[in-house]
mmCIF file of the C-alpha atoms, coordinates in Angstrom:
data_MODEL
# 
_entry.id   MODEL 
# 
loop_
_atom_site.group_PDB 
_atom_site.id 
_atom_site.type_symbol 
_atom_site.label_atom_id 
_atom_site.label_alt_id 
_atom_site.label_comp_id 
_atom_site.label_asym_id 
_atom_site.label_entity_id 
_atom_site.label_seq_id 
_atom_site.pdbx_PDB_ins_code 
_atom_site.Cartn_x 
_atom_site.Cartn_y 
_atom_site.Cartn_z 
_atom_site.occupancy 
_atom_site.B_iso_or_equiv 
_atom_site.pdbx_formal_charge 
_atom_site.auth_seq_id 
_atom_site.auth_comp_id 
_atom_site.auth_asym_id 
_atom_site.auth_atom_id 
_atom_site.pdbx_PDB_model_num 
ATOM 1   C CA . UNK A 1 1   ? 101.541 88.762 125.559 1.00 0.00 ? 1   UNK A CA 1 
ATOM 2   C CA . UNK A 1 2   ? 98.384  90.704 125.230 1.00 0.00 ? 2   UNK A CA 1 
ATOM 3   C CA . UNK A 1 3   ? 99.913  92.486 122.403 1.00 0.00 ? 3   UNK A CA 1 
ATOM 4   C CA . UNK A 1 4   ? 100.313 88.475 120.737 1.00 0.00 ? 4   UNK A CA 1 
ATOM 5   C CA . UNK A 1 5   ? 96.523  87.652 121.560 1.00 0.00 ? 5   UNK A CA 1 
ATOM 6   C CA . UNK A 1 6   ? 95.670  91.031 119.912 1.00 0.00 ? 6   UNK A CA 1 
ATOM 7   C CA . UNK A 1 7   ? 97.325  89.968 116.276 1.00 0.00 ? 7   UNK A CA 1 
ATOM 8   C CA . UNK A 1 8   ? 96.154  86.174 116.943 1.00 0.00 ? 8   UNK A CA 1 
ATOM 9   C CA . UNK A 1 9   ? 92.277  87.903 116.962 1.00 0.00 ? 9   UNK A CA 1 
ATOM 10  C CA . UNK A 1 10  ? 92.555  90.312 114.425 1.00 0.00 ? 10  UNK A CA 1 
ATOM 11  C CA . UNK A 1 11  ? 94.608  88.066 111.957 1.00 0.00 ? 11  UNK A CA 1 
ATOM 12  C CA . UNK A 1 12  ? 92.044  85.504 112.978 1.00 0.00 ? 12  UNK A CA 1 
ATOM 13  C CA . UNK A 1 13  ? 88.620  87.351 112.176 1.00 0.00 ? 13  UNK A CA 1 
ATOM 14  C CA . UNK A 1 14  ? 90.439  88.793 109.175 1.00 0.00 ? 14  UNK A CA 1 
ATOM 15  C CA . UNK A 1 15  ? 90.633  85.175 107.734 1.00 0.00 ? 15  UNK A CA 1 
ATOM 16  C CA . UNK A 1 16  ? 86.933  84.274 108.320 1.00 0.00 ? 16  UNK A CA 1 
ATOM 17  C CA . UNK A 1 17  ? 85.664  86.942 105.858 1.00 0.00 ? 17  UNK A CA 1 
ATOM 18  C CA . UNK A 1 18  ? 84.688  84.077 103.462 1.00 0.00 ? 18  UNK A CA 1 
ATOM 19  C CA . UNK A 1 19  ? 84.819  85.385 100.119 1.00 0.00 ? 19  UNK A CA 1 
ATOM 20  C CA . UNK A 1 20  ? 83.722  82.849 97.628  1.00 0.00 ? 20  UNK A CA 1 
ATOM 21  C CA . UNK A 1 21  ? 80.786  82.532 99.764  1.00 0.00 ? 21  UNK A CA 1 
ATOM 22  C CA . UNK A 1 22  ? 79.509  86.014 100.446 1.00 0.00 ? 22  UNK A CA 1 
ATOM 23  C CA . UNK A 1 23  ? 80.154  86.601 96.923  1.00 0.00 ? 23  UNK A CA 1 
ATOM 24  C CA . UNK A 1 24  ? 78.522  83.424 95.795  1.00 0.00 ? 24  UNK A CA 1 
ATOM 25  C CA . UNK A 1 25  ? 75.523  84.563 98.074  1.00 0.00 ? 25  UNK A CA 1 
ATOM 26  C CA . UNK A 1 26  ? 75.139  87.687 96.468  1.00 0.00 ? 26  UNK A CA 1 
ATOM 27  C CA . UNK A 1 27  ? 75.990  87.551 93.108  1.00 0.00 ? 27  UNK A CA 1 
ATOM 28  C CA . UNK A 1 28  ? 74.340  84.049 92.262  1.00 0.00 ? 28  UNK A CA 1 
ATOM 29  C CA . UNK A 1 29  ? 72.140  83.428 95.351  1.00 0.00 ? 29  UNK A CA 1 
ATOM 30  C CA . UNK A 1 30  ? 74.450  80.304 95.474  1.00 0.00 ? 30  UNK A CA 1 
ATOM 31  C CA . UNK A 1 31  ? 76.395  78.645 98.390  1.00 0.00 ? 31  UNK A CA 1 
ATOM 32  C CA . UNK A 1 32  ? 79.188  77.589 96.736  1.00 0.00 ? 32  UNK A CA 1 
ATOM 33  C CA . UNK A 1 33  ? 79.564  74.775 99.907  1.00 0.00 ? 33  UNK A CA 1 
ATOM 34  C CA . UNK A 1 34  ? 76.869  72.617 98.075  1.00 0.00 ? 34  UNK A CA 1 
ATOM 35  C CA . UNK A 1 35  ? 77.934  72.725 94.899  1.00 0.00 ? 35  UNK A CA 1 
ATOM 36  C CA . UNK A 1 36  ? 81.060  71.484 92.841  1.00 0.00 ? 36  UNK A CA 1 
ATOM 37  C CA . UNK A 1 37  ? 83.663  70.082 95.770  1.00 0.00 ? 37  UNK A CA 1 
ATOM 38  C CA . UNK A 1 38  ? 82.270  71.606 98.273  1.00 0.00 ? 38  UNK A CA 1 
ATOM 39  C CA . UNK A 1 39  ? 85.514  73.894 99.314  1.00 0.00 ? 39  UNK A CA 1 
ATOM 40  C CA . UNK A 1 40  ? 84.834  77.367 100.082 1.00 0.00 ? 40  UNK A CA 1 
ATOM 41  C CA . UNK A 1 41  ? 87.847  78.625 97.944  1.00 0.00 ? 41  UNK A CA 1 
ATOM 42  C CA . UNK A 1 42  ? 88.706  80.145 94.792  1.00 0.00 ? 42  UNK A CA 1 
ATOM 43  C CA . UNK A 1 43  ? 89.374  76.386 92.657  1.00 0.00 ? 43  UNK A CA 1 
ATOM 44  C CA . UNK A 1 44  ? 85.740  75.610 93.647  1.00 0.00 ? 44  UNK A CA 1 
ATOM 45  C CA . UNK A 1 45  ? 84.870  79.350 92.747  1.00 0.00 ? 45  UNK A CA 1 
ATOM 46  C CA . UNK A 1 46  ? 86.085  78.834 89.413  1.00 0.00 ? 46  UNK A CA 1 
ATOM 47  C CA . UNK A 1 47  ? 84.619  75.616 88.757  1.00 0.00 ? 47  UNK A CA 1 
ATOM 48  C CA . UNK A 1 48  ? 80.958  76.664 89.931  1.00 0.00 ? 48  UNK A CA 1 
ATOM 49  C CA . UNK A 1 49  ? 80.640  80.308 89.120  1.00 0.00 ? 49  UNK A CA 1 
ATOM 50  C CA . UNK A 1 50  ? 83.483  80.902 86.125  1.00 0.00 ? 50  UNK A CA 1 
ATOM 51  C CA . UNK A 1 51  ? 86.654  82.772 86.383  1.00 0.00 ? 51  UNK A CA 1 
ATOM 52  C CA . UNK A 1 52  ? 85.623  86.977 87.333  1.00 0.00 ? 52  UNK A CA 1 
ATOM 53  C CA . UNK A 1 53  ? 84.163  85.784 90.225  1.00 0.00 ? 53  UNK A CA 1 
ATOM 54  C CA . UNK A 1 54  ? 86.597  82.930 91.179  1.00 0.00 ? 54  UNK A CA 1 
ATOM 55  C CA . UNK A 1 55  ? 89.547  85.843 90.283  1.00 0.00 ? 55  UNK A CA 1 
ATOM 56  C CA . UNK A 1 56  ? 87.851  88.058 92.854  1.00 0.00 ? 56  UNK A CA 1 
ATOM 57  C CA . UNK A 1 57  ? 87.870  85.449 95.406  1.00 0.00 ? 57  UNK A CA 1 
ATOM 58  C CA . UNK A 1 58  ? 91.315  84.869 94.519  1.00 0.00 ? 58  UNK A CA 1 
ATOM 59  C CA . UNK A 1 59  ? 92.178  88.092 95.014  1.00 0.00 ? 59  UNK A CA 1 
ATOM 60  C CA . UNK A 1 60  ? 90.014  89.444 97.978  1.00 0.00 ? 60  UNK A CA 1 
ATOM 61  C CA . UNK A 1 61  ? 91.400  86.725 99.856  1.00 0.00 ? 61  UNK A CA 1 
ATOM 62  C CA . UNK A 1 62  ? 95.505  87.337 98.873  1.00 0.00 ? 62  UNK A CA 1 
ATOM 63  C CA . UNK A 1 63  ? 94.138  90.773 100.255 1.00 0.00 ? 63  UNK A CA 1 
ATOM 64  C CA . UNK A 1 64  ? 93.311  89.221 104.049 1.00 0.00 ? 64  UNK A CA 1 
ATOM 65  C CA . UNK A 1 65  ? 96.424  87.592 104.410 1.00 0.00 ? 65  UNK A CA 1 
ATOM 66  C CA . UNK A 1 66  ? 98.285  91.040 103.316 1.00 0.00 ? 66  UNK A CA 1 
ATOM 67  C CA . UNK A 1 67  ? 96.065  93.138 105.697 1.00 0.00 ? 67  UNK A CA 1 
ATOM 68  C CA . UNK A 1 68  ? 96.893  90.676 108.498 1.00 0.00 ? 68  UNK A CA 1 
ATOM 69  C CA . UNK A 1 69  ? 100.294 90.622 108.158 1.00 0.00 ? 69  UNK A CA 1 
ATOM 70  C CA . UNK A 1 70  ? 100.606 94.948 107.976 1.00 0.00 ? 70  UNK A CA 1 
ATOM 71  C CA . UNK A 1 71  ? 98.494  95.040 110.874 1.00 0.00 ? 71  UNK A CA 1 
ATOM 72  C CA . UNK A 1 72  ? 100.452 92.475 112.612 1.00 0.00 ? 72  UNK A CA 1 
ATOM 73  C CA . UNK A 1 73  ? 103.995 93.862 111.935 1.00 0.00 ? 73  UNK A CA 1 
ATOM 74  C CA . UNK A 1 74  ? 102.161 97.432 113.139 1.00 0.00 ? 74  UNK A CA 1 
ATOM 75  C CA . UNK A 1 75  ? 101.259 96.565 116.408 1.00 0.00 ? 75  UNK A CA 1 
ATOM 76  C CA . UNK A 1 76  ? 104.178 93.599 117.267 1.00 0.00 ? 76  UNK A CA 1 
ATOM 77  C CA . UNK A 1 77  ? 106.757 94.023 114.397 1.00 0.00 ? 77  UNK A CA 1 
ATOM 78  C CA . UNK A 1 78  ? 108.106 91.391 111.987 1.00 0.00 ? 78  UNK A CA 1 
ATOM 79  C CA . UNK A 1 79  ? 107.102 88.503 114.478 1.00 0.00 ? 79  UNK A CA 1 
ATOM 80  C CA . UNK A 1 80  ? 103.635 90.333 114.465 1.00 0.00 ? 80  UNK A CA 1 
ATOM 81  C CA . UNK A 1 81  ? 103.579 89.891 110.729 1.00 0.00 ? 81  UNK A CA 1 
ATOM 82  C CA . UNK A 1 82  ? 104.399 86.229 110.654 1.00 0.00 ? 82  UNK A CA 1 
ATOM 83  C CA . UNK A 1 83  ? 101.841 85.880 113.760 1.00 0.00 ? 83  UNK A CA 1 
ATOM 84  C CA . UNK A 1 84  ? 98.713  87.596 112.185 1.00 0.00 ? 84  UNK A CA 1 
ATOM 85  C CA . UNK A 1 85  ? 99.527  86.189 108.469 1.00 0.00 ? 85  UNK A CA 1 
ATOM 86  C CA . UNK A 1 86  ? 99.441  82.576 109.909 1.00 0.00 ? 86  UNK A CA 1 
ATOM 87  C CA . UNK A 1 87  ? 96.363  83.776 112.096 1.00 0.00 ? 87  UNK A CA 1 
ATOM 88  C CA . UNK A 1 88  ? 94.682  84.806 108.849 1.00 0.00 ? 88  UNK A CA 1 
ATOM 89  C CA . UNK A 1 89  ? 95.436  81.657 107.081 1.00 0.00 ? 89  UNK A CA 1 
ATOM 90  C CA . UNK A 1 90  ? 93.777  79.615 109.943 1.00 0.00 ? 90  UNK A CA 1 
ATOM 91  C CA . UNK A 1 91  ? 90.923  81.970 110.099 1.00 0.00 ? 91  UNK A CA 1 
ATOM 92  C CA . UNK A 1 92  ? 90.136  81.179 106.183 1.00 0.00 ? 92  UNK A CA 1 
ATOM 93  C CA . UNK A 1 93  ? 90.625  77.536 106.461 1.00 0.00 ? 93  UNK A CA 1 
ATOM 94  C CA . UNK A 1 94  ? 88.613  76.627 109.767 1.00 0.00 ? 94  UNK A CA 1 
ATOM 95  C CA . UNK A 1 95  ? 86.077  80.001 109.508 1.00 0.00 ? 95  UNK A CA 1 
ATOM 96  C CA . UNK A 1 96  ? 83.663  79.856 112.806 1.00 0.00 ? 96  UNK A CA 1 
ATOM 97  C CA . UNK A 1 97  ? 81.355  82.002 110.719 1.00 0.00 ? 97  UNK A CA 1 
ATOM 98  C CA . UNK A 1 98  ? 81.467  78.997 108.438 1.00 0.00 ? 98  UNK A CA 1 
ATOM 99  C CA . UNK A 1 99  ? 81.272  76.230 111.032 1.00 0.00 ? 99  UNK A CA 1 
ATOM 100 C CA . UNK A 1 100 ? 85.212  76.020 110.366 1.00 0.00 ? 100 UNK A CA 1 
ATOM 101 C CA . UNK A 1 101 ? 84.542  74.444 106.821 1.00 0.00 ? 101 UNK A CA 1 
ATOM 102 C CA . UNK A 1 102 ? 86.268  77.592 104.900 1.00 0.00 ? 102 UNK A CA 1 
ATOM 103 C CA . UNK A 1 103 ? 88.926  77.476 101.908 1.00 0.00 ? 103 UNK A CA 1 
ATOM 104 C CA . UNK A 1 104 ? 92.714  75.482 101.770 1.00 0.00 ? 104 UNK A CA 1 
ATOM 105 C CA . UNK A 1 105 ? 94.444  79.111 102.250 1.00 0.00 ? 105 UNK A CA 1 
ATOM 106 C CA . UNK A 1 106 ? 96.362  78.757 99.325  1.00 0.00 ? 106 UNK A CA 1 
ATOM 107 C CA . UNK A 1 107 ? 95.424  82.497 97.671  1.00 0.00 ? 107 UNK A CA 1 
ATOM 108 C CA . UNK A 1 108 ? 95.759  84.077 101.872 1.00 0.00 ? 108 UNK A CA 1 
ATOM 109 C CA . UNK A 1 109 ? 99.330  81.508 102.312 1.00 0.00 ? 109 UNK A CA 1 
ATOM 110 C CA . UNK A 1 110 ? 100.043 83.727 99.101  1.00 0.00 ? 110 UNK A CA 1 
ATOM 111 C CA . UNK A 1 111 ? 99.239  87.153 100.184 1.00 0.00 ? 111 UNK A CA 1 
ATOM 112 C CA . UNK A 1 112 ? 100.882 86.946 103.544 1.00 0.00 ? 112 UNK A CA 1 
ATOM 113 C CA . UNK A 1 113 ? 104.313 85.498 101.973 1.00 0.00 ? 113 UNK A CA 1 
ATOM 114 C CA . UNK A 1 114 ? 103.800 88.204 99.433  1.00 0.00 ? 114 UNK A CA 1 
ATOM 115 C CA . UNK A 1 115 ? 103.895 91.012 101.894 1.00 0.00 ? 115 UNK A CA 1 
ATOM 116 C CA . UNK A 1 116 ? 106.803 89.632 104.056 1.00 0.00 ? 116 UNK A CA 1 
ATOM 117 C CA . UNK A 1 117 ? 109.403 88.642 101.337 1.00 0.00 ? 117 UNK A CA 1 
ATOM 118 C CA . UNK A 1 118 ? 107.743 89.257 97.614  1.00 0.00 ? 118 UNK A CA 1 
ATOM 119 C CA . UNK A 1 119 ? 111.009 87.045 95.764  1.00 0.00 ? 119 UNK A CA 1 
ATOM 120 C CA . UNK A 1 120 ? 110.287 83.632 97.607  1.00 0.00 ? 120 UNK A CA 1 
ATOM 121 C CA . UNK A 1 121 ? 106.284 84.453 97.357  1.00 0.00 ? 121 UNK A CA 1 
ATOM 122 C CA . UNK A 1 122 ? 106.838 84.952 93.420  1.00 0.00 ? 122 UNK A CA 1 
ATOM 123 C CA . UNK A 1 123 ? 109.463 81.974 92.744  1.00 0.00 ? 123 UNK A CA 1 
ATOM 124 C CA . UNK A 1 124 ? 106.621 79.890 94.675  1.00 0.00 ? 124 UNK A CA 1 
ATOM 125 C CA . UNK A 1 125 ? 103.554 81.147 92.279  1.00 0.00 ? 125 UNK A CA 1 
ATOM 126 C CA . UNK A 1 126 ? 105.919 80.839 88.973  1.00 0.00 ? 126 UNK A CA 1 
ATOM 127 C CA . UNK A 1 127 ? 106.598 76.911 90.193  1.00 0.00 ? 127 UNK A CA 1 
ATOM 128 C CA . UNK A 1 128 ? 102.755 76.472 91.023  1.00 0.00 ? 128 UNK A CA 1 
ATOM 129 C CA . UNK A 1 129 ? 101.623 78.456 87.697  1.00 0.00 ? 129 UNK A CA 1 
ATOM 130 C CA . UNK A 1 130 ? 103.773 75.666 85.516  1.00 0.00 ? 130 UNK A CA 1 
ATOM 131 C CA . UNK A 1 131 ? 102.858 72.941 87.128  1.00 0.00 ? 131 UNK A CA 1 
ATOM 132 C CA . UNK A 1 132 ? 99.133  73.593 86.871  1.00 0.00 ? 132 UNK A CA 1 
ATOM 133 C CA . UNK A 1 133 ? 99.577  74.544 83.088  1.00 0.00 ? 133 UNK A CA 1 
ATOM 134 C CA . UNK A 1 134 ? 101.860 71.031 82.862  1.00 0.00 ? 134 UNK A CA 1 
ATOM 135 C CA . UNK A 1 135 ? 99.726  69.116 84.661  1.00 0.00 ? 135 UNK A CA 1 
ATOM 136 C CA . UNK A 1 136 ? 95.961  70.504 84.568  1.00 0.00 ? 136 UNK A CA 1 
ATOM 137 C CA . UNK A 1 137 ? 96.106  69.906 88.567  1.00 0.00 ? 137 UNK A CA 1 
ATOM 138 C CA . UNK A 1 138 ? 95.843  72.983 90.705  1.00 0.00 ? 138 UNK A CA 1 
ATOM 139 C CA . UNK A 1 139 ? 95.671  71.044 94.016  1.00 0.00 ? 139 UNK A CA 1 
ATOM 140 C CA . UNK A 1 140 ? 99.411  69.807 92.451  1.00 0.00 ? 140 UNK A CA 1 
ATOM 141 C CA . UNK A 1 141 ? 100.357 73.334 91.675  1.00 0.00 ? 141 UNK A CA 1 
ATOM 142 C CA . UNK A 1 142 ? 99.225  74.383 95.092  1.00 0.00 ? 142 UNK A CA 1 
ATOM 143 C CA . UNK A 1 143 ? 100.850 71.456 97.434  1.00 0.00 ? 143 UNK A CA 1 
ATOM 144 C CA . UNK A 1 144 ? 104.426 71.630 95.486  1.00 0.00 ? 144 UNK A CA 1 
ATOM 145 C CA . UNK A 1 145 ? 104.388 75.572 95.218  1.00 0.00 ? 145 UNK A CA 1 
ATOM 146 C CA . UNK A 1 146 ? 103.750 76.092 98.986  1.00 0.00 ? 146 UNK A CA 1 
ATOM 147 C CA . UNK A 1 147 ? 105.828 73.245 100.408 1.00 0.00 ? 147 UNK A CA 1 
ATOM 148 C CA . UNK A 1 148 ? 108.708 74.720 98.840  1.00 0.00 ? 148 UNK A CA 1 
ATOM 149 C CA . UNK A 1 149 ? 108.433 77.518 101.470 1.00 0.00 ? 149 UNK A CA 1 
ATOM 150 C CA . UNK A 1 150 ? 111.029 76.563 103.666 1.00 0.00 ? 150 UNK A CA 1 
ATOM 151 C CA . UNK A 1 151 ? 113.271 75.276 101.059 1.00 0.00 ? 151 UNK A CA 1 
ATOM 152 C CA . UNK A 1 152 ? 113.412 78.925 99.537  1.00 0.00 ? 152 UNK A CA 1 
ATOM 153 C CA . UNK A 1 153 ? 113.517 80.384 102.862 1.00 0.00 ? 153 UNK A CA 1 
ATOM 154 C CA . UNK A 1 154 ? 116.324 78.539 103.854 1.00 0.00 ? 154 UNK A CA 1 
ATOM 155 C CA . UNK A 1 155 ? 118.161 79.639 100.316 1.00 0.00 ? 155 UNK A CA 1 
ATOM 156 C CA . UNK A 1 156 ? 116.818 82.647 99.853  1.00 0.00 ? 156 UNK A CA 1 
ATOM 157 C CA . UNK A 1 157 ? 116.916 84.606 103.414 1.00 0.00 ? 157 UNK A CA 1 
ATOM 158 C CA . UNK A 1 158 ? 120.187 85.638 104.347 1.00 0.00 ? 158 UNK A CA 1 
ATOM 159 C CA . UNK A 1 159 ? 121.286 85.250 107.168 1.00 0.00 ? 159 UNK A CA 1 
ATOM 160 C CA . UNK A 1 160 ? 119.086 82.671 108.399 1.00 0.00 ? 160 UNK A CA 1 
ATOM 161 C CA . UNK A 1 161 ? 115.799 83.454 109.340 1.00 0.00 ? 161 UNK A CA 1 
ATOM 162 C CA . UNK A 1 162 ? 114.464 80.976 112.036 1.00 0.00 ? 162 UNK A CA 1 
ATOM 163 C CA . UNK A 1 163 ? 110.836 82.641 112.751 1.00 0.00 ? 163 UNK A CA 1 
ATOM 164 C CA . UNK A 1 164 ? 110.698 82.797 108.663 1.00 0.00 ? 164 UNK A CA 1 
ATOM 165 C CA . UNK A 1 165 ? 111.283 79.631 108.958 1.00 0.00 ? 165 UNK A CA 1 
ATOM 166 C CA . UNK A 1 166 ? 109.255 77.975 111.378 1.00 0.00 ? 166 UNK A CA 1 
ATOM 167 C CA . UNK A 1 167 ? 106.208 80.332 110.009 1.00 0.00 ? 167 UNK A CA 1 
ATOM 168 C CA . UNK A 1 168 ? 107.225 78.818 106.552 1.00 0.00 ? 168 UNK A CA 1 
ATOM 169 C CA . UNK A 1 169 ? 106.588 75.388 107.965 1.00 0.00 ? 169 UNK A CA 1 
ATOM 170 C CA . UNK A 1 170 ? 103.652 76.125 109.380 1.00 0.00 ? 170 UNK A CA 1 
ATOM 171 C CA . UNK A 1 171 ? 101.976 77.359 106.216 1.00 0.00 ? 171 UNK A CA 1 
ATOM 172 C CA . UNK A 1 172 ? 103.286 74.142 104.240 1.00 0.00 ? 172 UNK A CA 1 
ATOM 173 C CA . UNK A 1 173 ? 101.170 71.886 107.059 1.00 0.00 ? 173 UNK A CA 1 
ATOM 174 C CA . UNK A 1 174 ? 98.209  73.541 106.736 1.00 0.00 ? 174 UNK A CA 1 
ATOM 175 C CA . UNK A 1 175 ? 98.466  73.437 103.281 1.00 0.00 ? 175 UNK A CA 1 
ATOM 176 C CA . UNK A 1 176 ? 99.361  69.540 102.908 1.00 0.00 ? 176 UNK A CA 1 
ATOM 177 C CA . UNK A 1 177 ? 96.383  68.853 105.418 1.00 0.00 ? 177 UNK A CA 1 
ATOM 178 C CA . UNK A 1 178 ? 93.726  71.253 103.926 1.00 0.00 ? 178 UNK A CA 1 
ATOM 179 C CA . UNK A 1 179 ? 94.707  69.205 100.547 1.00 0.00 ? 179 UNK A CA 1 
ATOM 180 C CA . UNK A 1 180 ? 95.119  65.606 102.383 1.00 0.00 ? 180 UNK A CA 1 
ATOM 181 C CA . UNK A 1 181 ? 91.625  64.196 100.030 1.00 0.00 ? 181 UNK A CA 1 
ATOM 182 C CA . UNK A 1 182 ? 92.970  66.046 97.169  1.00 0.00 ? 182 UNK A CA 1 
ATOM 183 C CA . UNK A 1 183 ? 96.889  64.303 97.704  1.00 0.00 ? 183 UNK A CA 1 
ATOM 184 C CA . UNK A 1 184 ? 94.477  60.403 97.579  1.00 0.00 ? 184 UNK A CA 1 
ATOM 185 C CA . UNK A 1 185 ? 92.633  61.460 94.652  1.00 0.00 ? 185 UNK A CA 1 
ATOM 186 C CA . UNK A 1 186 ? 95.991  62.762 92.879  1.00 0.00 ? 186 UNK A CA 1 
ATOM 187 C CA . UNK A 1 187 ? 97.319  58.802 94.515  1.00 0.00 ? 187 UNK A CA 1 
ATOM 188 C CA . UNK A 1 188 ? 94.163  57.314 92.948  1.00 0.00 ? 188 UNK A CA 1 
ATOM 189 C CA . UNK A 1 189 ? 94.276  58.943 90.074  1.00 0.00 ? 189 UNK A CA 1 
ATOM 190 C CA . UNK A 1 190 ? 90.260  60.747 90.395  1.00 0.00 ? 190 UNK A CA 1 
ATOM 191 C CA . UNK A 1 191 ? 91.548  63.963 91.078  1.00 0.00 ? 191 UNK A CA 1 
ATOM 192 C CA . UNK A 1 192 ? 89.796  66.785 89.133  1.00 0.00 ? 192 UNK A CA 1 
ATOM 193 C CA . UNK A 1 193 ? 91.846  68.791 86.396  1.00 0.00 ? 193 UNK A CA 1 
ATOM 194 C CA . UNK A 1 194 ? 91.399  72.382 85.928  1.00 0.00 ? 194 UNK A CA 1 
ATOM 195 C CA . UNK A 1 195 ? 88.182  72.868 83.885  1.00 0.00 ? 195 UNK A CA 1 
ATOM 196 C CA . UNK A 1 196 ? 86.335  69.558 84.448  1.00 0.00 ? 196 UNK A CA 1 
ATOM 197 C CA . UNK A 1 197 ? 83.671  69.673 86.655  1.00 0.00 ? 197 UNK A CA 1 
ATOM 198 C CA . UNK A 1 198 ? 82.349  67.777 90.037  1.00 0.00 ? 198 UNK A CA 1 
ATOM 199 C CA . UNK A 1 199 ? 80.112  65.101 89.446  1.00 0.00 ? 199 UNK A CA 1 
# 
């Protein structure tokens, strides 16, 4: 158990090292939280500071939920993988260095899936990729391409995989709430496309 607590707290803290806004804050002297939406993520990143810095968000933060996950799995095994990946996740998206307004967890959701089965994590960003090219809507791309998660875990992991598979469904929540304005602006028909900026 204190082994559990361990990975929940390290996957945790990893997850509130808030990228777009430490970089934000020292590259442009910007919080990125009061302009564009608002979201401390790499979408709003791109949309208020341009695409190196929004790709180094992106990245950076794929990089937490990989860390958390190898440090997990080190200390608690496969389980401690799946633990500290989901920790990280929740660390981005409700940051207490951030007054748990951080990101959606997309890029970390990416990173940790990456690191514990690299097929499903790559069918998922090929999906998102097309629909966002299709569609101009990355908060589209993002919900469909994550909530397939347990679908492709389900097909893909032989034999079954129930803690894959539970994880995977807790990864698709977070994501479908983090997104729950963006999913009535999509219903409304308001949401931003990629490239048009906040009012």
């Amino acid at each position: 158990m204190s082994d559990v607590i361990i990975v929940l707290f390290i996957g945790y803290g990893i997850g509130n090292f808030a990228t777009s806004y430490i970089l934000g804050k020292i590259l442009k002297k910007t919080d990125i939280r009061k302009h564009g939406s608002g979201n401390a993520g790499a979408t709003n990143a791109l949309r208020v500071f341009g695409i190196k810095l929004a790709a180094a968000t992106f990245v950076i933060d794929a990089l937490k939920g990989v860390l958390a996950v190898i440090i997990g799995n080190s200390i608690l095994g496969p389980l401690g993988g799946l633990i500290g990946g989901v920790s990280a996740v929740i660390g981005h998206n409700w940051p207490v260095v951030l007054k748990f307004k951080g990101g959606k967890g997309i890029a970390s959701t990416i990173g940790v899936v990456a690191t514990i089965n690299y097929q499903i994590a790559l069918v998922c960003v090929i999906i998102g990729l097309i629909i966002v090219v299709k569609t101009r809507y990355v908060s589209l791309g993002s919900i469909i391409a994550i909530s397939l998660l347990p679908i492709l875990s389900v097909i893909m992991i032989k034999p079954f995989d129930l803690n894959f598979f539970v994880f995977s469904l807790v990864l698709t929540a977070m994501a479908i709430f983090r997104h729950r304005s963006n999913i009535r602006r999509l219903i409304n028909g308001n949401e931003l496309k990629l490239g048009q900026k906040a009012l």
